[in-house]
VMD Tcl script that draws the C-alpha trace (Angstrom):
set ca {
  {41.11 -123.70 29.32}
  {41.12 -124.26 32.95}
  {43.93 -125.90 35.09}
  {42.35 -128.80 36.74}
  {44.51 -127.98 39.68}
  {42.36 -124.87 40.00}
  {38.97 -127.14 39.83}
  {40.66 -129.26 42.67}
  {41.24 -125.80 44.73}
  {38.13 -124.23 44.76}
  {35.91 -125.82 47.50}
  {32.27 -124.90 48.40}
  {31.19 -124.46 51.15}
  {30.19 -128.49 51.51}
  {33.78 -129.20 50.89}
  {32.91 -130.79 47.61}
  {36.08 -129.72 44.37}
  {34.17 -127.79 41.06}
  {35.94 -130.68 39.63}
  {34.80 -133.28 41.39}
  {31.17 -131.86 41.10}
  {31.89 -131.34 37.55}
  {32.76 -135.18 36.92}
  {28.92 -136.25 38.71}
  {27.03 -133.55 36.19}
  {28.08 -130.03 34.69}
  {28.20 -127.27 36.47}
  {27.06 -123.36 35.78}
  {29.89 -121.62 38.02}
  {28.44 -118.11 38.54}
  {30.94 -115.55 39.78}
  {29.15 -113.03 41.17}
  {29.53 -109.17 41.59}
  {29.28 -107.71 44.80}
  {26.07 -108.56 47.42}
  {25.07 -104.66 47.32}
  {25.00 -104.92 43.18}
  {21.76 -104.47 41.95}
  {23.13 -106.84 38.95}
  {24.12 -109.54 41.53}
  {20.31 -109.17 42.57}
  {19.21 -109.46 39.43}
  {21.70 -112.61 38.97}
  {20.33 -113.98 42.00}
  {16.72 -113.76 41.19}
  {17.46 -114.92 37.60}
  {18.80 -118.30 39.00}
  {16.04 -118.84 41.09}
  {14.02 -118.50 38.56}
  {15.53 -121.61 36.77}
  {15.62 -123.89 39.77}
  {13.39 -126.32 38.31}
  {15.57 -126.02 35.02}
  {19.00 -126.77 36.10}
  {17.66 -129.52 38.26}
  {15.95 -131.33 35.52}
  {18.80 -130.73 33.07}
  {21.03 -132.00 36.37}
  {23.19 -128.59 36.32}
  {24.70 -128.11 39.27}
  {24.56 -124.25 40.08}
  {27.56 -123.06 42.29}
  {28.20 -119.34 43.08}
  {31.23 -117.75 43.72}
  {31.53 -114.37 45.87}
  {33.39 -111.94 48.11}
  {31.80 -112.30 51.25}
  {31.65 -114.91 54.24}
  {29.86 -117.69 54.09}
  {27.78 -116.86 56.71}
  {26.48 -113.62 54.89}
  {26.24 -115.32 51.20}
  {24.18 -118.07 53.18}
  {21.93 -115.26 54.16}
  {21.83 -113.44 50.62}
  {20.97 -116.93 48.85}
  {17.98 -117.91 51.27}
  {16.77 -114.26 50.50}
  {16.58 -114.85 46.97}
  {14.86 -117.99 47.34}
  {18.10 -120.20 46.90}
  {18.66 -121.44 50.05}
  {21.51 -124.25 50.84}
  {22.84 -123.61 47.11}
  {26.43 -124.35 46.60}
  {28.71 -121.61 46.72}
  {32.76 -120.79 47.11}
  {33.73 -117.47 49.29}
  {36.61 -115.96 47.15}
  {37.33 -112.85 49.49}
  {40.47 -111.64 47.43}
  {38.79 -112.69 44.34}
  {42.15 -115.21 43.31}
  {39.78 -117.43 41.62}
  {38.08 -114.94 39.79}
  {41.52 -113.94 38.46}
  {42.31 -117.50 37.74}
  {39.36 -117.64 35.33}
  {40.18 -114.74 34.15}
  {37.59 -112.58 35.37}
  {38.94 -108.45 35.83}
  {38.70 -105.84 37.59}
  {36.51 -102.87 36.22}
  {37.17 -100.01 34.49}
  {34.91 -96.16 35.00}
  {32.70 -96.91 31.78}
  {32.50 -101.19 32.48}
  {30.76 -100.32 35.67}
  {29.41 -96.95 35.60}
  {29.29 -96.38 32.26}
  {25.35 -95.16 30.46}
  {24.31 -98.52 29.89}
  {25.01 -99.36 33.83}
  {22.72 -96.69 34.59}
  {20.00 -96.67 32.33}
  {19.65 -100.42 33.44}
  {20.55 -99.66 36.89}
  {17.24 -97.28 37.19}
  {15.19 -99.31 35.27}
  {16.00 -102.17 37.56}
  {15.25 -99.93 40.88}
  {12.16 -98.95 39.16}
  {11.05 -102.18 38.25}
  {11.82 -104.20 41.52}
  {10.68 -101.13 43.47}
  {13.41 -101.17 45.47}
  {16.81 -99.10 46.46}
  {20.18 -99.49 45.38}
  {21.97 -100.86 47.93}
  {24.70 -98.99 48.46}
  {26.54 -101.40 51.12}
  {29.30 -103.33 49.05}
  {30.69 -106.56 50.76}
  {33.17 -107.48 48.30}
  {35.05 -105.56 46.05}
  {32.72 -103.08 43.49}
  {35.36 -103.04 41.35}
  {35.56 -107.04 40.28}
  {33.75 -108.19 36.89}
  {31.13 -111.02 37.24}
  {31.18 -114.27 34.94}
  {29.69 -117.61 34.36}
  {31.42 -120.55 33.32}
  {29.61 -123.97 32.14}
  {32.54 -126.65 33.57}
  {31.52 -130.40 32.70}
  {33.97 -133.33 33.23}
  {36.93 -130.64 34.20}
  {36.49 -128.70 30.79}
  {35.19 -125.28 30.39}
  {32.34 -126.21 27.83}
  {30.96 -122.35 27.51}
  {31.35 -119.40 29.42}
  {29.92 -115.42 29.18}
  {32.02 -112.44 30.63}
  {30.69 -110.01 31.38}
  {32.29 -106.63 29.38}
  {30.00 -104.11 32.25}
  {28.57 -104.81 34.95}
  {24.87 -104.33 33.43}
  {25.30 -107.66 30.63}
  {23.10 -109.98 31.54}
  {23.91 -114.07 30.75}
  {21.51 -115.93 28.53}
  {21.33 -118.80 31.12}
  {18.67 -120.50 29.55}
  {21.06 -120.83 26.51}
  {24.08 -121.66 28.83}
  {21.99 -124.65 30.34}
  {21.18 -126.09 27.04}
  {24.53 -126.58 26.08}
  {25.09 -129.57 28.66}
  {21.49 -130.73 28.53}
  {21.16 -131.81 24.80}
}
mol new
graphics top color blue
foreach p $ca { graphics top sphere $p radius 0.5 }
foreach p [lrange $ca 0 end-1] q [lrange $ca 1 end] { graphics top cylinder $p $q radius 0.2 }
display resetview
């Protein structure tokens, strides 16, 4: 459970509450892992990929992150998401208020981080970035809000899970 005083507090970068967007149609709150991640990336370009899908199921998608706004604005045209909602959380306070920790060696650079790691460098054809803007050590998350309740939610255990979003989405749209 959420305190609705922490819905009220986090503001994106429209000035609009999670709660108050969450009261108009759900939301899928993505906390996000650092920009030079290649798991953000792959986050990123996930949600992009379901555009089309949160907007018919009217799911607001809002990001959280580490960086300025002026950066993440960057970042989320990149990825084909331009003027998407998002909340700059620079000392990561409201990833802590939903609960969302700071890694240990094996969450984030344990086999499975690696063995997905490459195969995502391989795949995208593309380095690692090794820039972080944000802090490498926070755990990512995504949190379904709808009416000010958490209605589902996947935490990440390392930093190579990867949300069923598709699955996440159909829990508000039915």
């Amino acid at each position: 459970m959420i305190d609705s005083e922490i819905l009220k507090s986090a503001v994106t970068q429209h000035g609009n509450s999670i709660l108050e967007l969450s009261n108009n149609s759900p939301v899928l709150l993505t906390f996000l892992r650092h920009f030079g991640c290649i798991f953000c990336r792959e986050a990123l370009h996930d949600l992009a990929d379901r555009k089309d899908k949160l907007m018919n199921a009217n799911v607001k998608l809002v990001m959280v992150h580490m960086s300025d706004n002026e950066i993440a604005d960057q970042y989320f045209k990149d990825y084909n998401l331009p003027g998407i909602s998002h909340i700059s959380d620079p000392n990561c306070e409201l990833y802590s208020a939903f609960g969302l920790i700071k890694g240990g060696p094996s969450q984030l650079l344990g086999l499975k981080n690696f063995i997905r790691g490459f195969e995502l460098t391989i795949k995208s054809r593309s380095k690692p970035a090794l820039r972080f803007i944000g802090d490498g050590f926070q755990m990512p998350g995504v949190f379904v809000i709808n009416k000010g309740n958490m209605v589902d939610r996947f935490v990440h255990l390392s930093a190579a899970d990867r949300p069923n979003y598709d699955q996440m989405i159909e829990t508000v749209s039915s």
